[in-house]
mmCIF file as Biopython writes it, N, C-alpha, C and O atoms, coordinates in Angstrom:
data_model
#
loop_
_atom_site.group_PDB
_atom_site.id
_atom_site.type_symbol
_atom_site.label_atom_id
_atom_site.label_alt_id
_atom_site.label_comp_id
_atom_site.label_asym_id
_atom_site.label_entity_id
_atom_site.label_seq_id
_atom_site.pdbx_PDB_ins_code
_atom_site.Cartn_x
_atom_site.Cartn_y
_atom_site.Cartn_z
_atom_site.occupancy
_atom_site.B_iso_or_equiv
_atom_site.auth_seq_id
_atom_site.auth_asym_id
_atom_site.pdbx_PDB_model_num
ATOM 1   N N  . UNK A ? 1  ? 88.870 52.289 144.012 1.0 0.0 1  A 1 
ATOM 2   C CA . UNK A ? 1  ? 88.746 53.459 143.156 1.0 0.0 1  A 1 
ATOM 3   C C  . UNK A ? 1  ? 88.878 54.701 144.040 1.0 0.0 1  A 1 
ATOM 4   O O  . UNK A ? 1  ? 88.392 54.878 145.157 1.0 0.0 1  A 1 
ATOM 5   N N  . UNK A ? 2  ? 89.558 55.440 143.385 1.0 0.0 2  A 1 
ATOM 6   C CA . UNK A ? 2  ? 90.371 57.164 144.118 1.0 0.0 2  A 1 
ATOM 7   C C  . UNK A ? 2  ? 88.663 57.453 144.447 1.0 0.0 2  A 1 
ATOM 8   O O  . UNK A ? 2  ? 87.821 56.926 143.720 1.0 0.0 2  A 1 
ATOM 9   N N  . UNK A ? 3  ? 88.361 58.112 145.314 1.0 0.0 3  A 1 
ATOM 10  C CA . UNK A ? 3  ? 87.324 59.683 145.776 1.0 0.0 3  A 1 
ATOM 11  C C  . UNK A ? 3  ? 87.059 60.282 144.874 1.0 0.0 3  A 1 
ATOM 12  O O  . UNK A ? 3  ? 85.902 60.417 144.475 1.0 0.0 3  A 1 
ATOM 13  N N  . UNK A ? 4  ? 88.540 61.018 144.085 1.0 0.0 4  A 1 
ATOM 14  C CA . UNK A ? 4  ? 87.585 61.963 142.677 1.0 0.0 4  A 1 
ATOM 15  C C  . UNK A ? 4  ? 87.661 61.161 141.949 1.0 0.0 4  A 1 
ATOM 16  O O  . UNK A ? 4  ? 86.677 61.522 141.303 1.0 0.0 4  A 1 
ATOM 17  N N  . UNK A ? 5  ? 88.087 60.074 141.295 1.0 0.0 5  A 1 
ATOM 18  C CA . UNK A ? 5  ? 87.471 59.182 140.441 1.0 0.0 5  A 1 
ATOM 19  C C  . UNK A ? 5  ? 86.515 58.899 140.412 1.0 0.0 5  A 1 
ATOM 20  O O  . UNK A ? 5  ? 86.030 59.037 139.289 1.0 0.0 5  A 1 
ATOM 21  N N  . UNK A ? 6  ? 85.757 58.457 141.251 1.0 0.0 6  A 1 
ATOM 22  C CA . UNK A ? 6  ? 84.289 58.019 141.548 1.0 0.0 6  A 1 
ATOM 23  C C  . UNK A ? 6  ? 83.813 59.290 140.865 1.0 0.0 6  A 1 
ATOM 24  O O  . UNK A ? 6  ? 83.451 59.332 139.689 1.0 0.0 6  A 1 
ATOM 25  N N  . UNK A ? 7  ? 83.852 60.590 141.915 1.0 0.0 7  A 1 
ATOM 26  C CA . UNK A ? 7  ? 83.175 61.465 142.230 1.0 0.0 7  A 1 
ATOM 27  C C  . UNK A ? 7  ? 82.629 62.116 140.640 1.0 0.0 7  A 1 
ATOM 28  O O  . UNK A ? 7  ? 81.519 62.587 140.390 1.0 0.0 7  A 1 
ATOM 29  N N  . UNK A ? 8  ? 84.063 61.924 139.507 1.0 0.0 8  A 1 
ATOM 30  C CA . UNK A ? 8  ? 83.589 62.307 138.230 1.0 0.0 8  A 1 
ATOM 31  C C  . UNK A ? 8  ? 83.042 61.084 137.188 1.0 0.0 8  A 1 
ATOM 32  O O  . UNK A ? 8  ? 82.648 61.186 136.026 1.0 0.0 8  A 1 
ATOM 33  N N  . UNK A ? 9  ? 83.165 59.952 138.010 1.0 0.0 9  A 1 
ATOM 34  C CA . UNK A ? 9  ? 82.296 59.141 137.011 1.0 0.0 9  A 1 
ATOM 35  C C  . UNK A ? 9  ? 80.762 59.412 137.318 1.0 0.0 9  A 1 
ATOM 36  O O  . UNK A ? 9  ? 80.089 59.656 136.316 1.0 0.0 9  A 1 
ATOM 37  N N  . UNK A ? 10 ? 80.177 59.409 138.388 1.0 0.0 10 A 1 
ATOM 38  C CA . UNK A ? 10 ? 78.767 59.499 138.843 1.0 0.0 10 A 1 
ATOM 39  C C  . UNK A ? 10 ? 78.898 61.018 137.985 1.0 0.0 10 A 1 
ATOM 40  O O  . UNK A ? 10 ? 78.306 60.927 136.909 1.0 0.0 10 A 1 
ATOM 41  N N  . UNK A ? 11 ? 79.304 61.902 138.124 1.0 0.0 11 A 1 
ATOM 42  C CA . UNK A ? 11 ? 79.088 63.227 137.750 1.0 0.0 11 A 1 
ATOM 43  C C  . UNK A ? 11 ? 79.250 63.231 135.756 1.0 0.0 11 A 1 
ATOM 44  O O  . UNK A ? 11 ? 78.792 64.045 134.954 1.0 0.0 11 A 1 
ATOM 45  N N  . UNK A ? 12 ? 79.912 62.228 135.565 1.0 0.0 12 A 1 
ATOM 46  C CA . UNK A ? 12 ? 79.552 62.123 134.044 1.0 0.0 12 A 1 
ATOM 47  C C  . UNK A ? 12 ? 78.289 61.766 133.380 1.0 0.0 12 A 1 
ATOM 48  O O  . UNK A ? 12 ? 77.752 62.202 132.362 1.0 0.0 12 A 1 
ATOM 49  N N  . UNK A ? 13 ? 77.885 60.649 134.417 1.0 0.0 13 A 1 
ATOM 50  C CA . UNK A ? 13 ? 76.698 59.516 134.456 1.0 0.0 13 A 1 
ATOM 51  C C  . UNK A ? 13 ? 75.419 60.536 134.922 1.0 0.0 13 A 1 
ATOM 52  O O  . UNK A ? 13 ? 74.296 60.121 134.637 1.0 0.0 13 A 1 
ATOM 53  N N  . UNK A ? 14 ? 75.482 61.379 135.372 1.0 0.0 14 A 1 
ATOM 54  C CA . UNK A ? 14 ? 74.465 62.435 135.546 1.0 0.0 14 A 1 
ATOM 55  C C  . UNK A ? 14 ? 74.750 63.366 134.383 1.0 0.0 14 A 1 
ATOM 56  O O  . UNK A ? 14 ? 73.911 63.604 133.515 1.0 0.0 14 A 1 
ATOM 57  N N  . UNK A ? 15 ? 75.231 63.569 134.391 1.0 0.0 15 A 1 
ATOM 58  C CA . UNK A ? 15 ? 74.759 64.904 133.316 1.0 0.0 15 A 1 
ATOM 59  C C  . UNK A ? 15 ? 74.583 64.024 131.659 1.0 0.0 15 A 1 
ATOM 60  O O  . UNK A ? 15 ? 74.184 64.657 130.682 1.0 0.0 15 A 1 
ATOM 61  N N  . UNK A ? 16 ? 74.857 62.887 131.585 1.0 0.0 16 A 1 
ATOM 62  C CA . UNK A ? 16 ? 74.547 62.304 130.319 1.0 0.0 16 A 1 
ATOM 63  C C  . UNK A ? 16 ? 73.186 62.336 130.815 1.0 0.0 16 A 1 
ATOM 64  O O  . UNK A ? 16 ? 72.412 63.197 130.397 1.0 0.0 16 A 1 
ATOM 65  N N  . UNK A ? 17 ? 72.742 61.272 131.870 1.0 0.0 17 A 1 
ATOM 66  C CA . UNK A ? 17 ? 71.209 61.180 132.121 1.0 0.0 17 A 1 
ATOM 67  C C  . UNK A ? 17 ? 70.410 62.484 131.571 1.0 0.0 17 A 1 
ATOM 68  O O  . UNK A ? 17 ? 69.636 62.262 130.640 1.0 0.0 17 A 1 
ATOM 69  N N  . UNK A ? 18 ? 70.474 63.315 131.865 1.0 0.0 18 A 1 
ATOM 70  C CA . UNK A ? 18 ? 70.051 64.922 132.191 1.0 0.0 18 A 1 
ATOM 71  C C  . UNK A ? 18 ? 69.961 65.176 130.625 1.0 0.0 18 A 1 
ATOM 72  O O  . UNK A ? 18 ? 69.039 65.805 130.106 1.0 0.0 18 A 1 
ATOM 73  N N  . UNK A ? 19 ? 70.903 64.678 130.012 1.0 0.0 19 A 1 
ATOM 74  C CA . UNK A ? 19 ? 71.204 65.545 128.425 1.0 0.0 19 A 1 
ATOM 75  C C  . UNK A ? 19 ? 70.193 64.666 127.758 1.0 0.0 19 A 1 
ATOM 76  O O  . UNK A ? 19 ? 69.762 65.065 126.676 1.0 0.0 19 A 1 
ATOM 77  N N  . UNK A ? 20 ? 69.796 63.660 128.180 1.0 0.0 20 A 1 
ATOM 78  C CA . UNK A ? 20 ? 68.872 62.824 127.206 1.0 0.0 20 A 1 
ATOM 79  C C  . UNK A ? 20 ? 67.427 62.715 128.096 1.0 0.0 20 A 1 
ATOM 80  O O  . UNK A ? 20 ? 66.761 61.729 127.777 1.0 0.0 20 A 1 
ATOM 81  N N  . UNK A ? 21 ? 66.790 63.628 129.238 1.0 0.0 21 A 1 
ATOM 82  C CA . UNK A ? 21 ? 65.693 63.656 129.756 1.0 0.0 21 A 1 
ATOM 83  C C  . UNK A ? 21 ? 65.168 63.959 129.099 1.0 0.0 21 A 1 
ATOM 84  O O  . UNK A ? 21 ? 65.703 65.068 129.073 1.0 0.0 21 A 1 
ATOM 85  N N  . UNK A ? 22 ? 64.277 64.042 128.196 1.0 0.0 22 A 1 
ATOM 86  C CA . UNK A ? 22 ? 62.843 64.801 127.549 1.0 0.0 22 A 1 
ATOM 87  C C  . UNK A ? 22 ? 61.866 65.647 128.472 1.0 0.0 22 A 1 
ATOM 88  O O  . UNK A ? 22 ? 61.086 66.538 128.133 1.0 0.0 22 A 1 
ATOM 89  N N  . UNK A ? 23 ? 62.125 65.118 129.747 1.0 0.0 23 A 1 
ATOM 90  C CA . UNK A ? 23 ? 60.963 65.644 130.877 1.0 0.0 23 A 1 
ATOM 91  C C  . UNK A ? 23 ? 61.255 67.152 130.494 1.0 0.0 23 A 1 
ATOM 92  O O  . UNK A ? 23 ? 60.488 67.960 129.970 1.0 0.0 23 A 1 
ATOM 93  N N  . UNK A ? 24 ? 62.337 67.288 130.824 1.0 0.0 24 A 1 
ATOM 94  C CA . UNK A ? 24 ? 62.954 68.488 130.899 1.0 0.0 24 A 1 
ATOM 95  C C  . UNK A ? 24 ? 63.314 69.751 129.802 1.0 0.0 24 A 1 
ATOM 96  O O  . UNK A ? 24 ? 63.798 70.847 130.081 1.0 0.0 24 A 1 
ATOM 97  N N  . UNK A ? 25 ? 62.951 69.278 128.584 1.0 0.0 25 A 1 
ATOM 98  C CA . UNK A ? 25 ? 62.615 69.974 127.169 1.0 0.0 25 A 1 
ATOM 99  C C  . UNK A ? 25 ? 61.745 70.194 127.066 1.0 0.0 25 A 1 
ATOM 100 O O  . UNK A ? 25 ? 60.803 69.564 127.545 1.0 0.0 25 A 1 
ATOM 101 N N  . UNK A ? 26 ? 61.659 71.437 126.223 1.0 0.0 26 A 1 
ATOM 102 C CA . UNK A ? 26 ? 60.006 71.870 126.003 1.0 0.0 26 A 1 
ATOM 103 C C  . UNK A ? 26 ? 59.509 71.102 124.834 1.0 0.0 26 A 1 
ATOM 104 O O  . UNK A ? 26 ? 60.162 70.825 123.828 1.0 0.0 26 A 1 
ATOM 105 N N  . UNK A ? 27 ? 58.391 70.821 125.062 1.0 0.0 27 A 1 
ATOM 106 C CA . UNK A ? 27 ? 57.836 70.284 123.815 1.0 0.0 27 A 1 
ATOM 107 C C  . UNK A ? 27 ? 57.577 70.642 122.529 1.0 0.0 27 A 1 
ATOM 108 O O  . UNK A ? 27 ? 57.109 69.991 121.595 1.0 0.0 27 A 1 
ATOM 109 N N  . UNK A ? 28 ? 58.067 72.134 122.637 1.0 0.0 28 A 1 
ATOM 110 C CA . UNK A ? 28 ? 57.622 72.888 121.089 1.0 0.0 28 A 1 
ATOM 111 C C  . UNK A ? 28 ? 58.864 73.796 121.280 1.0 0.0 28 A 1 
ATOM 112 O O  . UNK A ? 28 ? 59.317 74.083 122.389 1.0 0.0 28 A 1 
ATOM 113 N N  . UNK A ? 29 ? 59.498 74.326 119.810 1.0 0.0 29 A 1 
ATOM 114 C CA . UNK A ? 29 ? 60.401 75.232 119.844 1.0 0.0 29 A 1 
ATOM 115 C C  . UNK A ? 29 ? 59.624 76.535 118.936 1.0 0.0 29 A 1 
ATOM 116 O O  . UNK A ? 29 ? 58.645 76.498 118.191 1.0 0.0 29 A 1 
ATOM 117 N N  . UNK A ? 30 ? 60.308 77.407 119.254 1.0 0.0 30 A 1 
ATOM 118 C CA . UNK A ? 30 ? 59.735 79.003 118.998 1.0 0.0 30 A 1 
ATOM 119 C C  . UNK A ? 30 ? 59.976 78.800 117.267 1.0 0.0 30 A 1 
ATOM 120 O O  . UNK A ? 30 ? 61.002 78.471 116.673 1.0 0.0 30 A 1 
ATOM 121 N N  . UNK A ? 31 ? 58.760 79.095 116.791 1.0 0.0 31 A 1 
ATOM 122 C CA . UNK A ? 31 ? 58.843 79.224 115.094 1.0 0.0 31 A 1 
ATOM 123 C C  . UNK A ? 31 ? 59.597 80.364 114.666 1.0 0.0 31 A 1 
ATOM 124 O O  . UNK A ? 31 ? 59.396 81.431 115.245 1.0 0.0 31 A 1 
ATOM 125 N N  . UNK A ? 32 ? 60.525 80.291 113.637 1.0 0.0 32 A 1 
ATOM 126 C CA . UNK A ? 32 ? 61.311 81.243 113.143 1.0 0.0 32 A 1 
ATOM 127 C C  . UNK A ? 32 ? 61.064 80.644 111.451 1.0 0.0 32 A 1 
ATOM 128 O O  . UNK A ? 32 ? 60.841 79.582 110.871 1.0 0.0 32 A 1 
ATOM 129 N N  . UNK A ? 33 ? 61.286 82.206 111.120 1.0 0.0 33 A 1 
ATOM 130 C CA . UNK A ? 33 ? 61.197 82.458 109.936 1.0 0.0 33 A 1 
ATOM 131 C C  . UNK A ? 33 ? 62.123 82.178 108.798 1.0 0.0 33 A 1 
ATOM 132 O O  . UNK A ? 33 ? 63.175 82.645 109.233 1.0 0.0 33 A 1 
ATOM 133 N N  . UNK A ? 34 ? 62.320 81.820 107.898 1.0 0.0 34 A 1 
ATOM 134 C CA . UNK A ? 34 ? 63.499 81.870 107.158 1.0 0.0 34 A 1 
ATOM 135 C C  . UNK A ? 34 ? 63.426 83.115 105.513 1.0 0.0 34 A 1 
ATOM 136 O O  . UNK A ? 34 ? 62.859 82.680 104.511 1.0 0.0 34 A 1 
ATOM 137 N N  . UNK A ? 35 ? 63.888 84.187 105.494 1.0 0.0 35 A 1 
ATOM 138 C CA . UNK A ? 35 ? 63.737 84.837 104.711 1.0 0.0 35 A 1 
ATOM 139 C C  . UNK A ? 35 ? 64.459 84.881 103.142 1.0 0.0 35 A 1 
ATOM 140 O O  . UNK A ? 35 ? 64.300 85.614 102.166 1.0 0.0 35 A 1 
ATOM 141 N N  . UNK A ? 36 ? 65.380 83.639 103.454 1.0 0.0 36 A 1 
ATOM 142 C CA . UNK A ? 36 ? 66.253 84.118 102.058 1.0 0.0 36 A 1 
ATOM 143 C C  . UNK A ? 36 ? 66.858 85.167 101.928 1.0 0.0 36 A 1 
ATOM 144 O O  . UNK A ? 36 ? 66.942 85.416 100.725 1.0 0.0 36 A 1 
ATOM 145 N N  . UNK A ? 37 ? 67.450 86.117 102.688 1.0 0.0 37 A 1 
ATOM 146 C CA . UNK A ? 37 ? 67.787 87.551 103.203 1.0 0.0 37 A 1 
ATOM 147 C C  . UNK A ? 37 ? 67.069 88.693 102.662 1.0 0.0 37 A 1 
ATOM 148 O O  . UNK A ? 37 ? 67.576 89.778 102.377 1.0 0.0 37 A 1 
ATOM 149 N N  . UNK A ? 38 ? 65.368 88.233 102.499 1.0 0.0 38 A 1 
ATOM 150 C CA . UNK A ? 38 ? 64.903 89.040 101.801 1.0 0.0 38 A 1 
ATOM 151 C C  . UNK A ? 38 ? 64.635 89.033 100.103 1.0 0.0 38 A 1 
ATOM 152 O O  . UNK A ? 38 ? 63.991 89.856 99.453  1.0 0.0 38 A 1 
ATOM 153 N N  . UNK A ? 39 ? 65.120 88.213 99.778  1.0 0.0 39 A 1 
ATOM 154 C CA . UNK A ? 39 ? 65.220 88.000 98.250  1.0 0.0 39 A 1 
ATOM 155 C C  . UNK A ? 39 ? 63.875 87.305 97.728  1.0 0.0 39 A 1 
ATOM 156 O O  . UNK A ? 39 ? 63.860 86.076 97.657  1.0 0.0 39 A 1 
ATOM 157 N N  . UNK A ? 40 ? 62.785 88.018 97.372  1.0 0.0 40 A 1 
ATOM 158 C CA . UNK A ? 40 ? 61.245 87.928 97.382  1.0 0.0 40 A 1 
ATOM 159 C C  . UNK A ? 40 ? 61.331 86.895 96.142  1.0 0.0 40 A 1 
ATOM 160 O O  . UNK A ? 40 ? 60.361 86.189 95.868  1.0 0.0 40 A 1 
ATOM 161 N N  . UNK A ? 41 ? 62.513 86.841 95.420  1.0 0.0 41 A 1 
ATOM 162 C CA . UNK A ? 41 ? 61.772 85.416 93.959  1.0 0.0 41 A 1 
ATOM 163 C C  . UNK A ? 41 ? 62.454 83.938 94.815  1.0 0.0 41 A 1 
ATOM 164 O O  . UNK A ? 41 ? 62.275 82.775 94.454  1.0 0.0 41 A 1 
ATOM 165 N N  . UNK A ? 42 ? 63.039 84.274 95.689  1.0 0.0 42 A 1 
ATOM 166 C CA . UNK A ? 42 ? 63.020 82.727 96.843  1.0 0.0 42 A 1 
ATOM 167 C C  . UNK A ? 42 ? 61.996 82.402 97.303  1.0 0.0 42 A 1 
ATOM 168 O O  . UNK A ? 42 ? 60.878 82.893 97.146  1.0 0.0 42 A 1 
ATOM 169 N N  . UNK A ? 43 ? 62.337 81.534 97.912  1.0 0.0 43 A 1 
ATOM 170 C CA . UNK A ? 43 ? 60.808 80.560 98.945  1.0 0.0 43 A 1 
ATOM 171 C C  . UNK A ? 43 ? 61.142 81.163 100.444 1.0 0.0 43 A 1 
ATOM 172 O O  . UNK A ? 43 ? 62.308 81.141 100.836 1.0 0.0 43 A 1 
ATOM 173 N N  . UNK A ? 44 ? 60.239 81.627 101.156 1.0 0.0 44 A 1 
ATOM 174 C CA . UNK A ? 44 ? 60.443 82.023 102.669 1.0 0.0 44 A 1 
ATOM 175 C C  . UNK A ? 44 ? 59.500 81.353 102.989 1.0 0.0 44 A 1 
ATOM 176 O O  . UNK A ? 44 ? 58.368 81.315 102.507 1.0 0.0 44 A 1 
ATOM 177 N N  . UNK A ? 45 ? 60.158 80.538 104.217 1.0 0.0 45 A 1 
ATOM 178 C CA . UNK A ? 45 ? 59.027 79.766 105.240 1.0 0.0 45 A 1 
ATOM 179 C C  . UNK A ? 45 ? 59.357 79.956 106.653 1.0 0.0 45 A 1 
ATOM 180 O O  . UNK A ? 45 ? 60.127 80.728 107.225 1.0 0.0 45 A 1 
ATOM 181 N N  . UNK A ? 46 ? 58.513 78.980 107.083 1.0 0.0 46 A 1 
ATOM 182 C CA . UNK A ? 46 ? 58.319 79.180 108.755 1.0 0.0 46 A 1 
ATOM 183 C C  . UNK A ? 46 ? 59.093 77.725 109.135 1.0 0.0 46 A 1 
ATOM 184 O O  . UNK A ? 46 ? 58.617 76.764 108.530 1.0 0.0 46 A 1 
ATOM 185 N N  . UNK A ? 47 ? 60.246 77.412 110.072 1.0 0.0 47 A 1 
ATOM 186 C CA . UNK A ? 47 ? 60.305 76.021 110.564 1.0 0.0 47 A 1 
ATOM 187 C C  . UNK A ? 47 ? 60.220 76.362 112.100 1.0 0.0 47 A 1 
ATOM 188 O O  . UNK A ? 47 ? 60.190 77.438 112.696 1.0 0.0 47 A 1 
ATOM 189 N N  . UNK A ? 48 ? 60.187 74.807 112.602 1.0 0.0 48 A 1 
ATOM 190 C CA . UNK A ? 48 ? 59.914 74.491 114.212 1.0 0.0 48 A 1 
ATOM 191 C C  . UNK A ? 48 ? 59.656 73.023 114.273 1.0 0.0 48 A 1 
ATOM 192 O O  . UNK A ? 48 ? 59.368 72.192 113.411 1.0 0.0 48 A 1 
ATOM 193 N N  . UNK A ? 49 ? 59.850 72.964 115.555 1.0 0.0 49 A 1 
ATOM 194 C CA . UNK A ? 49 ? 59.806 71.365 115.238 1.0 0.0 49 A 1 
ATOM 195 C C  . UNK A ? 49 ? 59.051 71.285 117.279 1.0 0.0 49 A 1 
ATOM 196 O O  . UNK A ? 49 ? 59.124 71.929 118.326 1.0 0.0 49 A 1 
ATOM 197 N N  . UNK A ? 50 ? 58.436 70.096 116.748 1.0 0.0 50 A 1 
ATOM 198 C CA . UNK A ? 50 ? 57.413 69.630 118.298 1.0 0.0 50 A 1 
ATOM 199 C C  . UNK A ? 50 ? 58.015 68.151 118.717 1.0 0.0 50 A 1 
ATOM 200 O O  . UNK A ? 50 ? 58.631 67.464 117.901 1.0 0.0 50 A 1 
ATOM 201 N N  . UNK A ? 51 ? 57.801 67.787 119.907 1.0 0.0 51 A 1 
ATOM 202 C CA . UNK A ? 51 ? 57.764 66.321 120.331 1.0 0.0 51 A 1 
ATOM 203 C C  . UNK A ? 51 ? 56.132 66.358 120.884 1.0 0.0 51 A 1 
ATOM 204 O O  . UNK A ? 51 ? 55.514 67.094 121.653 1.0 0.0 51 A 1 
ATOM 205 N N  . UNK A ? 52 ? 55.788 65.163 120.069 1.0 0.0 52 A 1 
ATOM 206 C CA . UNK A ? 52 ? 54.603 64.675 120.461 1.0 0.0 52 A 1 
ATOM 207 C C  . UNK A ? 52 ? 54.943 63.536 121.402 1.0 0.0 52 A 1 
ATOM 208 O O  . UNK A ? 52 ? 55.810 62.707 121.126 1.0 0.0 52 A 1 
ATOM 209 N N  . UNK A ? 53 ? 53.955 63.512 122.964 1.0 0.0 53 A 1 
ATOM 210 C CA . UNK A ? 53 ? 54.015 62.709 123.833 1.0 0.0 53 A 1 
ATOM 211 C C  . UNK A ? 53 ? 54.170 61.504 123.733 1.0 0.0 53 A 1 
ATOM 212 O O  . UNK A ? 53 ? 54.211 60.801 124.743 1.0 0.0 53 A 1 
#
């Protein structure tokens, strides 16, 4: 196997690893609002989402 062949398979094989670490995500995302653009006879809520350990 070629030098950069290798060199971009390991380098694929890492950054997949990396994209599926959890270590490395925060455990909670910033709550945002959803307003309906303001349109008060809609429903406005709050979403966010957590990973529990």
């Amino acid at each position: 196997m070629s030098i950069f062949l290798q060199a971009i398979t390991i380098e694929h094989e890492n950054e997949h690893d990396l994209e599926h670490d959890l270590s490395t995500k925060p455990n909670f995302s910033v709550p945002k609002i959803y307003t309906a653009k303001g349109d008060l006879s809609k429903r406005w809520y709050v979403y966010f989402s957590f990973r529990k350990k």
